[in-house]
C-alpha positions as CSV (number, residue, x, y, z in Angstrom):
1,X,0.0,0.0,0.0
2,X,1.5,3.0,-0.9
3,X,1.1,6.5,1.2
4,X,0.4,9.6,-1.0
5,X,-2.3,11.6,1.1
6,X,-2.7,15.4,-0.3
7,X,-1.3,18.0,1.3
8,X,1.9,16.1,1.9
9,X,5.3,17.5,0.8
10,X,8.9,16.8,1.9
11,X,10.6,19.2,3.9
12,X,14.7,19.2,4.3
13,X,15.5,21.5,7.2
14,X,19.2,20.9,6.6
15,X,21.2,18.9,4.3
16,X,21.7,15.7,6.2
17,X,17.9,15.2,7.0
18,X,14.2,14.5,6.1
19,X,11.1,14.4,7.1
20,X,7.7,14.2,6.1
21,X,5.1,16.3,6.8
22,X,1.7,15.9,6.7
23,X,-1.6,16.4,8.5
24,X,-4.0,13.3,8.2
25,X,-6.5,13.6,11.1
26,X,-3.5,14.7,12.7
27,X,-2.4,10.5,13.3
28,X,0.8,10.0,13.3
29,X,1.6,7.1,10.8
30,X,5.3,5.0,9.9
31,X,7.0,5.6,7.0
32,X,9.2,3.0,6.2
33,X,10.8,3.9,3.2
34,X,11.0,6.9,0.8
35,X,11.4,6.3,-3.5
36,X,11.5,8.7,-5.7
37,X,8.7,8.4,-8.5
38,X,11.5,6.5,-11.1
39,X,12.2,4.0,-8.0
40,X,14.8,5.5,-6.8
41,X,15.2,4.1,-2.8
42,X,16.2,7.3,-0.9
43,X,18.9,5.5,1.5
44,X,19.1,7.0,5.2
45,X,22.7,8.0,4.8
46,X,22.3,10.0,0.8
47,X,22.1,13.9,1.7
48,X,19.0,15.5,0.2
49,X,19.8,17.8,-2.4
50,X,22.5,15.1,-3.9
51,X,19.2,13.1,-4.6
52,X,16.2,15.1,-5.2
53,X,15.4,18.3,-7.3
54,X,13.1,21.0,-6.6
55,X,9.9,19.7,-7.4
56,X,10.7,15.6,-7.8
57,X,7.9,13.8,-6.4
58,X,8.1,11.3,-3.4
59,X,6.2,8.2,-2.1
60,X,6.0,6.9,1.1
61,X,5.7,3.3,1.7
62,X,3.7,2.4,5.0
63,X,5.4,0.4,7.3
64,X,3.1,-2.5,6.7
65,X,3.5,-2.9,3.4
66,X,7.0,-2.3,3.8
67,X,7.0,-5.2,6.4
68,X,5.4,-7.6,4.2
69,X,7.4,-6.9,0.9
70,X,10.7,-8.0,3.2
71,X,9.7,-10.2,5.0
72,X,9.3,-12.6,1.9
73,X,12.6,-11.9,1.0
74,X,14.4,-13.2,4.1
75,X,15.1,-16.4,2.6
76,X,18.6,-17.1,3.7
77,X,18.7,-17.4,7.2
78,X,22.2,-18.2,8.8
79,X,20.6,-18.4,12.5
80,X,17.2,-18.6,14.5
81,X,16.3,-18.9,17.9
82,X,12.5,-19.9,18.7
83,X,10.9,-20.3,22.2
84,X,7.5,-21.6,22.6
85,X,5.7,-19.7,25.2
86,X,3.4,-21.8,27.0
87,X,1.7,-18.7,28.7
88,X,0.2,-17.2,25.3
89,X,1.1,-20.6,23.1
90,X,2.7,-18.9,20.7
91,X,6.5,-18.8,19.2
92,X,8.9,-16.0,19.7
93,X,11.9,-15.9,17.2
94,X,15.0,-13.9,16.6
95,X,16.4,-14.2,13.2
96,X,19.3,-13.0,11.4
97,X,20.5,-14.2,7.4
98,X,20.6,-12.8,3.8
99,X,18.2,-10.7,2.6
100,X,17.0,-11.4,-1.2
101,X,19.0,-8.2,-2.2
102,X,22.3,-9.2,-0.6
103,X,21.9,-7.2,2.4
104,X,21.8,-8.4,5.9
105,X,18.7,-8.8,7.9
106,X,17.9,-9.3,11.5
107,X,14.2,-10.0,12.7
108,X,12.3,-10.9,15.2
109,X,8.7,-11.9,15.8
110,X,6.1,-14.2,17.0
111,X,4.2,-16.7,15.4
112,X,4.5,-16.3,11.7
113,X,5.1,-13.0,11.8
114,X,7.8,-10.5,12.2
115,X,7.4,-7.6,14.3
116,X,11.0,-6.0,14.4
117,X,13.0,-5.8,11.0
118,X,16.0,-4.2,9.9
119,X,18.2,-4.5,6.5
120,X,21.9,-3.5,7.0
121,X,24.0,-3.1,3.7
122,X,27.1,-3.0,3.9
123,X,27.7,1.0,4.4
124,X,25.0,-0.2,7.9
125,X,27.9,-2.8,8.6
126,X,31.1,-0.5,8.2
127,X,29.5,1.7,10.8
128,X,29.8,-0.6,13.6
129,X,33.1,0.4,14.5
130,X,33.4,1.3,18.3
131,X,34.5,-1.9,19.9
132,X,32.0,-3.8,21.8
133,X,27.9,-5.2,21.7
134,X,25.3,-3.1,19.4
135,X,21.9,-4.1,19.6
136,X,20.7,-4.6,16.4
137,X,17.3,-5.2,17.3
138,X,15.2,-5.2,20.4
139,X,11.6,-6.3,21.6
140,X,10.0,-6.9,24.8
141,X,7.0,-7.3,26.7
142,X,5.3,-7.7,30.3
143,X,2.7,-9.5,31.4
144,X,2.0,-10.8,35.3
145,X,5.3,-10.1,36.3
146,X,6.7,-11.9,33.5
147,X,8.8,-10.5,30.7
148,X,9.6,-12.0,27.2
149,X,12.3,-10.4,25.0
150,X,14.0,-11.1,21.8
151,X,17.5,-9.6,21.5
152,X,20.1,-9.7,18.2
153,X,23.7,-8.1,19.2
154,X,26.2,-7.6,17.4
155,X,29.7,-7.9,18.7
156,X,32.5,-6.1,16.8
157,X,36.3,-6.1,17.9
158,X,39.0,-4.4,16.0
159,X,36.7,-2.1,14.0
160,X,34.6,-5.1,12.8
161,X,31.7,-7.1,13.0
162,X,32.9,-10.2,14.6
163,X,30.3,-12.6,15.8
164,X,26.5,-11.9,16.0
165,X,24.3,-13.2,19.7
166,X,20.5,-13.8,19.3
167,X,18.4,-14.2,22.8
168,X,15.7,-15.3,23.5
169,X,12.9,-15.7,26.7
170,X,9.9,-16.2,27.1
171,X,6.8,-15.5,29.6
172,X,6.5,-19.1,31.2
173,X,10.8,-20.5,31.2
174,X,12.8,-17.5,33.4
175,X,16.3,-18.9,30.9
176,X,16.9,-17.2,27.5
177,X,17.6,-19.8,24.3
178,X,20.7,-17.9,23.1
179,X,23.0,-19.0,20.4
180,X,26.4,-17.1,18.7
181,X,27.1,-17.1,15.4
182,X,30.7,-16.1,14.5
């Protein structure tokens, strides 16, 4: 589904940002990714007026159909955790692989669907330089006292991505599944 309500424009208040502005019953509403009308993918790192011209249109692509669109193309995973959760009966899963378009892609959700999804290219990767764990991705929730969380970290040591932890608890067993891939 694509997002092009009227009224809508894109505002750069500097040349290192963007935004979009709009005023739909005043809801607020996620935009997950920006293309230019010729399918151009405006990447969160390109500056603004390297990209667009005065007057170039934009479409916003919901986060739902974004979300769906992806999700079928993380075909390659290289690790997943899972933990039944006997409270709610329902799977939750961390996973990371290879996206369809040679990116990276960590995810996590519950059931058979993902909630939390994030493509890193390789520009995403090379940023992770400061020695140490990154969270990559994050979800959690309580109930009763009980908490369930998915977590994906990413470990880098000598300015590089080294080895890559996914955790995972859930509601009803107090010990996280985790597993390391290096």
């Amino acid at each position: 589904r694509k997002i092009s309500p009227p009224g809508s424009k894109v505002v750069s208040p500097s040349n290192s940002s963007i935004s979009l502005v709009n005023d739909i019953d005043e809801q607020p509403w996620r935009i997950a990714e920006l293309k230019t009308k010729d399918g151009y993918i405006i990447n969160k790192n390109d500056i603004i007026y390297n990209v667009l011209n005065d007057g170039d249109a934009v479409v916003a692509i919901s986060w739902d159909s974004w979300m769906a669109s992806q999700a079928e193309a993380c075909r390659f995973p290289f690790l997943r955790v899972s933990r039944l959760d006997f409270v709610d009966e329902e799977c939750k899963w961390a996973e990371v692989g290879r996206h369809s378009s040679d990116k990276i892609y960590v995810r996590i959700g519950v059931g058979t669907s993902t909630k939390r999804l994030e493509l890193l290219d390789v520009e995403d990767v090379k940023n992770f330089t400061r020695e140490g764990q990154h969270k990559a991705q994050f979800m959690s929730s309580k109930r009763d006292g009980n908490e369930w969380y998915a977590n994906i970290t990413l470990i880098v040591m000598v300015g590089k991505v080294e080895s890559v932890i996914l955790e995972v608890k859930s509601y009803s067993d107090p010990r996280p599944e985790i597993q390391r891939i290096d």
